[in-house]
C-alpha positions in Angstrom: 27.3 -52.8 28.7 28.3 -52.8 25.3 28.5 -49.5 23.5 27.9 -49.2 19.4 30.0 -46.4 17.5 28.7 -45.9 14.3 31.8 -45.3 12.1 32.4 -43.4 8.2 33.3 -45.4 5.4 36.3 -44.0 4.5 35.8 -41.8 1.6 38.0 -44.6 -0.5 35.7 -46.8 0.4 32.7 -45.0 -1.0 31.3 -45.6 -4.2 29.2 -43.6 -6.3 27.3 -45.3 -9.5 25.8 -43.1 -12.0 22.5 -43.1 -13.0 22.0 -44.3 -16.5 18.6 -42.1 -16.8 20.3 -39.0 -14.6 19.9 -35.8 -16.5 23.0 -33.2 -16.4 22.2 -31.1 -14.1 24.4 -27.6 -13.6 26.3 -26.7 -10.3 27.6 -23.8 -11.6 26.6 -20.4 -9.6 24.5 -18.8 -12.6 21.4 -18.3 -12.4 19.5 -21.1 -14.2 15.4 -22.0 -14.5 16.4 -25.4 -14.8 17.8 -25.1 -11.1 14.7 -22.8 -9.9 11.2 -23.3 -9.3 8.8 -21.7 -11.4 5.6 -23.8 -11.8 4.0 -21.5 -14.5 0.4 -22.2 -16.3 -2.3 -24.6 -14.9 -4.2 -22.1 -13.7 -7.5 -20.8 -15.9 -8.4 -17.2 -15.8 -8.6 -14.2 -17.7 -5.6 -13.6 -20.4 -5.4 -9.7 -18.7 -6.4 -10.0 -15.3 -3.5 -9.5 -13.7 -4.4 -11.6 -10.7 -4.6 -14.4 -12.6 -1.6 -13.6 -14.2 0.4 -13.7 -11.1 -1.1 -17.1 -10.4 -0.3 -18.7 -14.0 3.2 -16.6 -14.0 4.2 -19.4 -11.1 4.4 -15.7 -8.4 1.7 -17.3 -5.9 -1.1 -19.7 -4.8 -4.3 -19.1 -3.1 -4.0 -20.6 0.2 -7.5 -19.5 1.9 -9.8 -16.4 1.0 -7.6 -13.6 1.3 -4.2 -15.8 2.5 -1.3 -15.8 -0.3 1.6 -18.3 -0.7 4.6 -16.6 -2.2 6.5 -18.8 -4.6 10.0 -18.3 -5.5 9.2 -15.8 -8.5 7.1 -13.8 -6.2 9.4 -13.9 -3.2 12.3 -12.4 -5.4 9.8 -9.8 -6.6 9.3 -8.7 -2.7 12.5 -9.0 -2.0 13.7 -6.3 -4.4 10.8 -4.2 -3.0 12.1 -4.7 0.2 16.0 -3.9 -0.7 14.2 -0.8 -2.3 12.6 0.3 1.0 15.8 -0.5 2.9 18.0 1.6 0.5 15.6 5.0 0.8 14.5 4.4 4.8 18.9 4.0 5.4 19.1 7.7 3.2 17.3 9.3 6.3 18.8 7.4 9.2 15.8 5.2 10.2 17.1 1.6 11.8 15.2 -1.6 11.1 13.4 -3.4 13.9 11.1 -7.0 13.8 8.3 -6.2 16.1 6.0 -8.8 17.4 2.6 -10.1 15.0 0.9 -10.7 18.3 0.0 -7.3 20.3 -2.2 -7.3 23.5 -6.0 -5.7 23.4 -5.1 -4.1 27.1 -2.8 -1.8 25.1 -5.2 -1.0 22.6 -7.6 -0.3 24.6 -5.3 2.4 26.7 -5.0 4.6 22.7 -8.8 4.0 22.7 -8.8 1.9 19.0 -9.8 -1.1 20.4 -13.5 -0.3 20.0 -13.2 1.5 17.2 -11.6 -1.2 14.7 -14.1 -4.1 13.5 -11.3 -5.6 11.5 -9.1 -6.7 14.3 -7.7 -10.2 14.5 -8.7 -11.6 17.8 -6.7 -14.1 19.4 -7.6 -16.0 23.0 -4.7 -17.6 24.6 -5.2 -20.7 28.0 -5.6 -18.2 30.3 -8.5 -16.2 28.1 -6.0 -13.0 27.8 -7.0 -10.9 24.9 -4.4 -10.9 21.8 -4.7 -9.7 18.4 -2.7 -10.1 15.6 -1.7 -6.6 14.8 -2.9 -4.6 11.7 -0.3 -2.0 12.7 2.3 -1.4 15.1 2.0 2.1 16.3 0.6 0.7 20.8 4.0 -1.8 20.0 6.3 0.5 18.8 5.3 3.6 21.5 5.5 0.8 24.5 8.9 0.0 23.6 10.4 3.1 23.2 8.3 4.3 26.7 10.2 1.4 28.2 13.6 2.2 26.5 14.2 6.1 25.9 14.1 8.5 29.0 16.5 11.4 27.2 15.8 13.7 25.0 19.6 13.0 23.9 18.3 9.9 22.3 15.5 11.6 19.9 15.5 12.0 17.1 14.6 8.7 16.5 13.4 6.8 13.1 12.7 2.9 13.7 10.9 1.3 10.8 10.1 -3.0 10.1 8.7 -4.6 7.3 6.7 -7.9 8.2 3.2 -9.4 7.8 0.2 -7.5 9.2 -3.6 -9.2 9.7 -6.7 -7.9 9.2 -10.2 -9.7 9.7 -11.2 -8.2 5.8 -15.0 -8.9 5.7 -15.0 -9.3 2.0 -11.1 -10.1 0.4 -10.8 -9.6 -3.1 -8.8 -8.3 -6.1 -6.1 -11.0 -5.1 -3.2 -9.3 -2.7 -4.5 -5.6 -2.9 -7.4 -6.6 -0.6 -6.4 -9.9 1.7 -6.4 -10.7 5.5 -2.3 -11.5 5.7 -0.2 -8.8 4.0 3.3 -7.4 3.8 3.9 -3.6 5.0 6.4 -1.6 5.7 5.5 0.8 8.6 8.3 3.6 9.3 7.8 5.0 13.2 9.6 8.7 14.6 9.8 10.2 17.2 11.1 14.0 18.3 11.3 16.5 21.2 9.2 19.1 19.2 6.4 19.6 17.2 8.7 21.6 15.1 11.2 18.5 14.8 8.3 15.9 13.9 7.3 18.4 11.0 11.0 18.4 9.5 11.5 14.6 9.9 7.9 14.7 7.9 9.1 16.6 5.1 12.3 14.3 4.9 10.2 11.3 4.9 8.2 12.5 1.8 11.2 13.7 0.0 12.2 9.5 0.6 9.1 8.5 -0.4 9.5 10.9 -4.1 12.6 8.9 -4.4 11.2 5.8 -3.7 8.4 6.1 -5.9 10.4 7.5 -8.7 12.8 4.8 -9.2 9.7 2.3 -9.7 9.2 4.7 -12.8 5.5 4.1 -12.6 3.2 7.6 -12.7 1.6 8.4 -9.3 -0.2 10.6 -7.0 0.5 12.8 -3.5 -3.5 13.2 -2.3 -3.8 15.4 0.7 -6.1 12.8 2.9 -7.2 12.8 5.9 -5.8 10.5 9.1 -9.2 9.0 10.0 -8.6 6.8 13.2 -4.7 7.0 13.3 -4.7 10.5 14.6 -3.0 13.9 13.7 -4.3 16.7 11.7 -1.1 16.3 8.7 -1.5 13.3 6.4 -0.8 12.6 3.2 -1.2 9.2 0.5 0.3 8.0 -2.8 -1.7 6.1 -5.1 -1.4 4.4 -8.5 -4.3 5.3 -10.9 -6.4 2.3 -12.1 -9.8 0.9 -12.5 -9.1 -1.8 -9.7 -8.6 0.9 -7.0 -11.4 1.6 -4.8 -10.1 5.3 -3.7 -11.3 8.5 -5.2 -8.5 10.8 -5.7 -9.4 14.2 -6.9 -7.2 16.5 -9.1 -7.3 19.8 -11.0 -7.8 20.3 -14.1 -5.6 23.8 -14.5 -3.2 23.2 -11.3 -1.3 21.0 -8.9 -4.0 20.1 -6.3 -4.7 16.7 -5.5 -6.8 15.6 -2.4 -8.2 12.3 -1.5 -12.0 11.7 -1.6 -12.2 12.7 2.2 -10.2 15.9 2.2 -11.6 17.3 -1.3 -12.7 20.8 -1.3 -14.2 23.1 -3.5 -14.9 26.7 -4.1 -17.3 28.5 -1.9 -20.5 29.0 -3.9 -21.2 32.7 -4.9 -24.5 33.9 -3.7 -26.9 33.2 -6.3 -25.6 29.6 -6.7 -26.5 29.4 -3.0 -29.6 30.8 -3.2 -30.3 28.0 -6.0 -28.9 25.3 -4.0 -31.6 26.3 -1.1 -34.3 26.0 -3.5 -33.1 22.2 -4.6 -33.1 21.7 -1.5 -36.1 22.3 -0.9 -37.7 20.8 -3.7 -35.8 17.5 -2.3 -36.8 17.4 1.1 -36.6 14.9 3.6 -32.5 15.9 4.6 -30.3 12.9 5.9 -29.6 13.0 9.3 -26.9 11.2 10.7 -25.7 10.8 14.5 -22.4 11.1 15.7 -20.2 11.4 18.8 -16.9 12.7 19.9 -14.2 11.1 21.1 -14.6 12.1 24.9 -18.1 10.5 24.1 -20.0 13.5 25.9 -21.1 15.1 22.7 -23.9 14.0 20.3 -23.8 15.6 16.6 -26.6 15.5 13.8 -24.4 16.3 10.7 -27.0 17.5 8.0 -27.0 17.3 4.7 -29.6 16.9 1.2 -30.7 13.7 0.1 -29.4 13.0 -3.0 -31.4 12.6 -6.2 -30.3 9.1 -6.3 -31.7 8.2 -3.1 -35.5 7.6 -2.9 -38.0 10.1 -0.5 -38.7 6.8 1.0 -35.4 5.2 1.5 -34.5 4.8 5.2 -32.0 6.8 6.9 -28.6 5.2 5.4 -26.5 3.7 8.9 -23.2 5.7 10.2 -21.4 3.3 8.6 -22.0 4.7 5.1 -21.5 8.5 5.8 -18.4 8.7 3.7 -20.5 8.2 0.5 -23.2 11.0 1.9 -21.1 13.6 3.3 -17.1 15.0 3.1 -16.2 14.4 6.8 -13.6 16.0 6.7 -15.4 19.3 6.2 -17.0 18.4 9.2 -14.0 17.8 11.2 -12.8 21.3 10.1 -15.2 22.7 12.8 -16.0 19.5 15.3 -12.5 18.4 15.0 -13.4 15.9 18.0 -15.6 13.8 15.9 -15.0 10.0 16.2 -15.0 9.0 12.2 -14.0 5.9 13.1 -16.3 4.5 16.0 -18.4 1.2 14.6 -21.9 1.2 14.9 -22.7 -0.8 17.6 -20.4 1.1 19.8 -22.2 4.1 18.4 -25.6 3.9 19.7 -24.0 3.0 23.1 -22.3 6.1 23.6 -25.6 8.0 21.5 -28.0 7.1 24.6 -25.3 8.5 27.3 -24.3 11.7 25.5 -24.5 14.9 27.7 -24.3 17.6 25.3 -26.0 18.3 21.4 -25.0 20.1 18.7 -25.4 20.0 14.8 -23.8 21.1 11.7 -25.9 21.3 8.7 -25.3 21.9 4.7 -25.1 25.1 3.7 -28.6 24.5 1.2 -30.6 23.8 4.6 -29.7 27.1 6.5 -33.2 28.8 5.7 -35.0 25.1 5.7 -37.5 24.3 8.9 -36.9 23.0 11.5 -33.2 24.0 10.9 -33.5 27.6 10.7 -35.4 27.7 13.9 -33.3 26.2 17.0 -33.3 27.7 20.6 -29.2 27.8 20.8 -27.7 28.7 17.2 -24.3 28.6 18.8 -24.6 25.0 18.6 -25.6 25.0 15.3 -22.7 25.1 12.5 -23.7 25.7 8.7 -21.1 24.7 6.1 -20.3 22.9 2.7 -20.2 19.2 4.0 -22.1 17.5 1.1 -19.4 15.9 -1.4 -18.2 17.1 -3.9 -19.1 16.2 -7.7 -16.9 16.1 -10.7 -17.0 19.6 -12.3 -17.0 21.4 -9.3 -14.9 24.5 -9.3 -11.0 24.5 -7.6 -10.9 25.5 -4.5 -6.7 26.6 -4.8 -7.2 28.7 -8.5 -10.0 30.4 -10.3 -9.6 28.4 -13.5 -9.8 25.1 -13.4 -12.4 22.3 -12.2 -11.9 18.9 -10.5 -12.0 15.9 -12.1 -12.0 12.1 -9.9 -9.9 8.8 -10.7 -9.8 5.9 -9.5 -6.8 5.3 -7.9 -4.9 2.3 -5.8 -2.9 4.0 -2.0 0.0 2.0 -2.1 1.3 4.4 0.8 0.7 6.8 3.5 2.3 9.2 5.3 0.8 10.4 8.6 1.7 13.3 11.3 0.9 11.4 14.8 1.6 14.5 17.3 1.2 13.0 20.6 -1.3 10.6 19.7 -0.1 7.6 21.0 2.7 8.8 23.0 0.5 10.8 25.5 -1.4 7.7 26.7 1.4 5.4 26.6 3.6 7.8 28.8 6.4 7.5 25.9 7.9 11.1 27.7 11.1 12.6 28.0 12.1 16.0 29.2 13.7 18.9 27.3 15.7 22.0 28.6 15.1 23.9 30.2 12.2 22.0 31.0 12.1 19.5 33.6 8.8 18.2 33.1 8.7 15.6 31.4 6.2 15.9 28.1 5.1 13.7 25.4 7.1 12.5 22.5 5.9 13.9 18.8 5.4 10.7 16.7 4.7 10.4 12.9 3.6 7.1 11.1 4.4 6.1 7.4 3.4 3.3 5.5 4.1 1.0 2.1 1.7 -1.7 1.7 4.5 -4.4 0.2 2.0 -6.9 -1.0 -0.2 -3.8 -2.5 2.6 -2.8 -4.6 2.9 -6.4 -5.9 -0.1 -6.7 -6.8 -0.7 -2.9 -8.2 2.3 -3.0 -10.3 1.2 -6.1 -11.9 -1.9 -4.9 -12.6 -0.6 -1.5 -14.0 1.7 -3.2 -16.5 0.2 -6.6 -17.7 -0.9 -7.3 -21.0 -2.2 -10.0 -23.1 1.0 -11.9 -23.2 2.2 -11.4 -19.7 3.5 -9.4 -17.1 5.8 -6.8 -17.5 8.1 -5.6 -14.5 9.5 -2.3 -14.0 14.1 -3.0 -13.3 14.2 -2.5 -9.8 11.6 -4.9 -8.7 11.7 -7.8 -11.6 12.7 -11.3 -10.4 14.8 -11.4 -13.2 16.4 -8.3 -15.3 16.6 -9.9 -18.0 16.9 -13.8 -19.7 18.8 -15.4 -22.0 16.5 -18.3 -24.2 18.8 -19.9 -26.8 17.4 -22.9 -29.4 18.2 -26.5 -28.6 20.7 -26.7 -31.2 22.8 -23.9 -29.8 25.5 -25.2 -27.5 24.7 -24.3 -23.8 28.1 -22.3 -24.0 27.0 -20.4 -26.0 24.0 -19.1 -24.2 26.5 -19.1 -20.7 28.7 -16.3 -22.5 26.1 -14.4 -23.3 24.9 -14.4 -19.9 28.0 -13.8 -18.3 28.8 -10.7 -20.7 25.3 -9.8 -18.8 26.1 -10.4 -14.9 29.5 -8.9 -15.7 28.1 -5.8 -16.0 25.8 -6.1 -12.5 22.7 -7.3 -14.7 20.7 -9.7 -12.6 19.9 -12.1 -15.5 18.6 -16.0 -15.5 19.5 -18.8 -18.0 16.5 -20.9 -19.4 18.2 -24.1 -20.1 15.2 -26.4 -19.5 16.4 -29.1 -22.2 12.6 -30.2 -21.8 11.1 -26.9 -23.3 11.2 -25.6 -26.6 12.4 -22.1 -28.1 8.7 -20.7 -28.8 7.0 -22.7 -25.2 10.2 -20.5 -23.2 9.5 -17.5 -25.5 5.7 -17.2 -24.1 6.5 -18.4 -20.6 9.2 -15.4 -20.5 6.6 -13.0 -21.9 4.3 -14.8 -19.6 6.0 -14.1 -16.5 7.7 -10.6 -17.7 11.4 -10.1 -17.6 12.1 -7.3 -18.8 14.6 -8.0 -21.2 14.4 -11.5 -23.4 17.5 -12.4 -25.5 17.2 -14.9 -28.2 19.7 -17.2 -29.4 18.3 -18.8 -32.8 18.1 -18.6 -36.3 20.5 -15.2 -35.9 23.0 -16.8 -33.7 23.4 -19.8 -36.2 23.7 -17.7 -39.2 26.3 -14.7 -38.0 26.4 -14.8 -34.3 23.6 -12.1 -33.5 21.4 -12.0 -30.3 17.7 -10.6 -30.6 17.0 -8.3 -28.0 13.7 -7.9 -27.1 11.5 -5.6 -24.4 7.7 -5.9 -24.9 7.2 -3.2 -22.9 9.4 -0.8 -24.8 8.1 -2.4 -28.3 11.7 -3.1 -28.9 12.4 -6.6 -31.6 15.7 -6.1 -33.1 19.3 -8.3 -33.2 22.7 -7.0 -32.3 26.0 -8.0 -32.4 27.0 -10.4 -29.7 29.5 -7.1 -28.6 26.8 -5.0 -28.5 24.7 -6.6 -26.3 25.4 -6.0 -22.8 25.5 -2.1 -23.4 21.8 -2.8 -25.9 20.5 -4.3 -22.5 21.7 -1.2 -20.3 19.9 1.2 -22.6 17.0 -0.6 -22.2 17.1 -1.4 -18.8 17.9 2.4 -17.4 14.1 3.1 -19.6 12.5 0.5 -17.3 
């Protein structure tokens, strides 16, 4: 049989014609737009939503309702984010893993979340075994280290990933700060002692204020509460804006800060309380809601005034609505056992198989019938558990009064305790000891994608976006006129990247200066150098940084350190 060898020309042999119609095209290694996809514009929107601006600034495409493409721009932009995690999770000793999008409901089910989360991503494989595309990674992360650490010599332990996370979002919206794909960093550690995890919590916070220092953005620590994730310590960072749907509270006169379900305030004196009563009264017809505790033995009427805004002949609002009628977290204060997170449905399951009754009622209702008249009081708790209003005095100092924002969480830090560790038998011993007990875990989170999205929306404008250093795509970019030699321009970029600045060339022979000037604006380096009418005359570069409200030229010497001492304001 004959056999065909398929042979190279020799490279003598091969000829290569030119293209006639060929444009130049640059193989240096600078960075150069004209060797980069940015597909900017074609998209209609508002000038200032920032959404949109991300769409027209050529950072991403809609794929599906709630599903993002990132482009080039965009992926650079997470990428820094990313670097920016990894640099403050390596300053306290946490490794990085790459768990697994797919997790199994059998191992949800064993932490007791599987009924309790609407918003999982349910997946059926052949063999109709239950899968979900995980929302988090605590069952993952707990089952692997039950399966891998069986000495307290190997705690303390800090493993964290950063890697796409679903959720089945009813209604997605505000472009990536509410979608069913997005990008989180989840940190995971675990310790011998309760008094270890605290510690390794404190050092994790101290990361996070260095984290969310260097984006140079103002923010906000809210004592919150851990809802469904478990543990009693928890605490979240937010960005104020009108996009974010949380309510963060602060003082007016000192440092407290609390999220919407943690918020206190001060104890009413007794003739407030005796006034409260008589609203009240003059209200009537109390909400009543139904809940259950976790060991679902235990129903609880939690009690509380209809509000003015709600009509005497309004139905009972659902369970599902409870946060925007009563502060839960004052309830959990004395029914600590209460399931905030249990769906509806599951609810009224649990409601008609309950054992055991008790109630806790607002503090106004106390002398109100039937509530003042029940045949065992010690199941009867009376406390503040309405929410509370703007105004309201602080609860930490005698002077000042609470005000509420609207605010963006763009992270959260939680104290897990055993948790997830107890029921996934993640145990190891500790002398003198030999029983083997449960491992203390804590949980902290950056939404990625939500700090994309956030930070864009915090510093856009009319004309663009406008970066903050550590996370642009670019640091800055060097525009130059079409009659100034690309040499030119190349020098003044190198003088840049010389000096570590991460800078791009717009050499698109296509464009002209003023179409690049409001494309740069547009997408939001931010630093813009101009080569023009200065750089023809006398040799001068004009610096610009919208954000700063700095125009000005400079000598083509003074450039690199002009950039610096803009930059290290950004």
């Amino acid at each position: 049989m004959r056999v065909h060898i398929w042979r190279i020309a020799p490279r003598a042999q091969l000829v290569v014609r030119p293209n006639r119609n060929a444009q130049f095209l640059a193989t240096d290694s600078r960075n150069r737009l004209s060797k980069f996809w940015a597909p900017t514009g074609g998209i209609d929107g508002e000038q200032d939503d920032s959404h949109s601006l991300l769409l027209r600034g050529g950072f991403l495409r809609q794929a599906h309702s709630g599903v993002f493409h990132l482009l080039p721009l965009g992926l650079r932009v997470q990428s820094k984010l990313e670097a920016l995690i990894d640099k403050h999770m390596s300053s306290i000793g946490a490794s990085k893993v790459s768990l697994s999008h797919i997790s199994t409901e059998d191992l949800w089910k064993q932490t007791g979340r599987y009924s309790s989360n609407s918003e999982l991503l349910r997946v059926t494989d052949r063999r109709e075994s239950g899968f979900l595309l995980a929302p988090t990674h605590e069952e993952e992360i707990t089952a692997l280290v039950a399966n891998m650490v069986h000495s307290y010599k190997d705690l303390p332990l800090r493993l964290y990933q950063t890697g796409r996370k679903y959720r089945d979002e009813k209604r997605p919206r505000q472009g990536l700060l509410r979608a069913k794909e997005f990008m989180m960093k989840d940190l995971y550690t675990f310790d011998t002692t309760h008094e270890a995890a605290l510690q390794t919590y404190e050092e994790v916070r101290a990361a996070y204020t260095n984290l969310f220092n260097e984006l140079k953005i103002p923010y906000l620590v809210a004592d919150a509460d851990s809802g469904n994730m478990g543990g009693k310590l928890s605490h979240e960072y937010h960005f104020v804006s009108p996009k974010g749907e949380d309510n963060v509270w602060s003082c007016d006169a000192c440092s407290y800060v609390a999220n919407e379900e943690l918020v206190e305030q001060r104890p009413c004196l007794p003739a407030e309380s005796e006034t409260a009563v008589v609203e009240a009264k003059e209200e009537g017809n109390p909400l009543d809601f139904r809940g259950i505790t976790l060991d679902r033995t235990t129903a609880i009427s939690i009690v509380v005034p209809r509000p003015s805004s709600l009509s005497p002949s309004a139905p009972q609002p659902s369970w599902d609505t409870i946060s925007s009628f009563v502060n839960l977290h004052a309830v959990k204060r004395i029914y600590p056992s209460l399931d905030t997170g249990i769906e509806p449905a599951a609810l009224h399951t649990h409601l008609s198989s309950a054992t055991a009754h008790k109630a806790i009622i607002h503090t106004s209702l106390k002398h109100t019938p039937p509530y003042n008249q029940v045949a065992a009081p010690e199941d009867v708790a009376v406390a503040d558990i309405a929410l509370v209003r703007p105004g309201a005095p602080c609860p930490r100092c005698e002077t000042g009064h609470l005000d509420v924002q609207k605010a963006i969480e763009v992270g959260h830090t939680f104290h897990l305790g055993t948790r997830y560790s107890a029921p996934l038998n993640a145990l190891v011993s500790v002398p003198p000891s030999t029983v083997p007990e449960p491992i203390h875990m804590g949980c902290h989170g950056i939404g990625v994608s939500r700090l994309l999205g956030s930070i864009a929306s915090l510093l856009c404008d009319a004309q663009g976006l406008n970066w903050p250093r550590v996370v642009a795509p670019f640091e800055a970019i060097v525009l130059s006129a079409p009659r100034i030699t690309p040499e030119d321009a190349a020098g003044v970029y190198d003088n840049l990247v010389a000096s570590g600045i991460d800078a791009v060339l717009d050499d698109r022979e296509n464009k002209n200066l003023a179409w690049k000037l409001r494309d740069a604006d547009l997408i939001g380096y931010p630093v813009i150098l101009v080569l023009g009418k200065a750089w023809k005359e006398h040799g001068g570069v004009e610096v610009q940084c919208r954000r700063l409200g700095v125009k000005k030229v400079v000598k083509e010497e003074d450039v690199r350190g002009q950039v610096e001492a803009l930059l290290a304001q950004l």
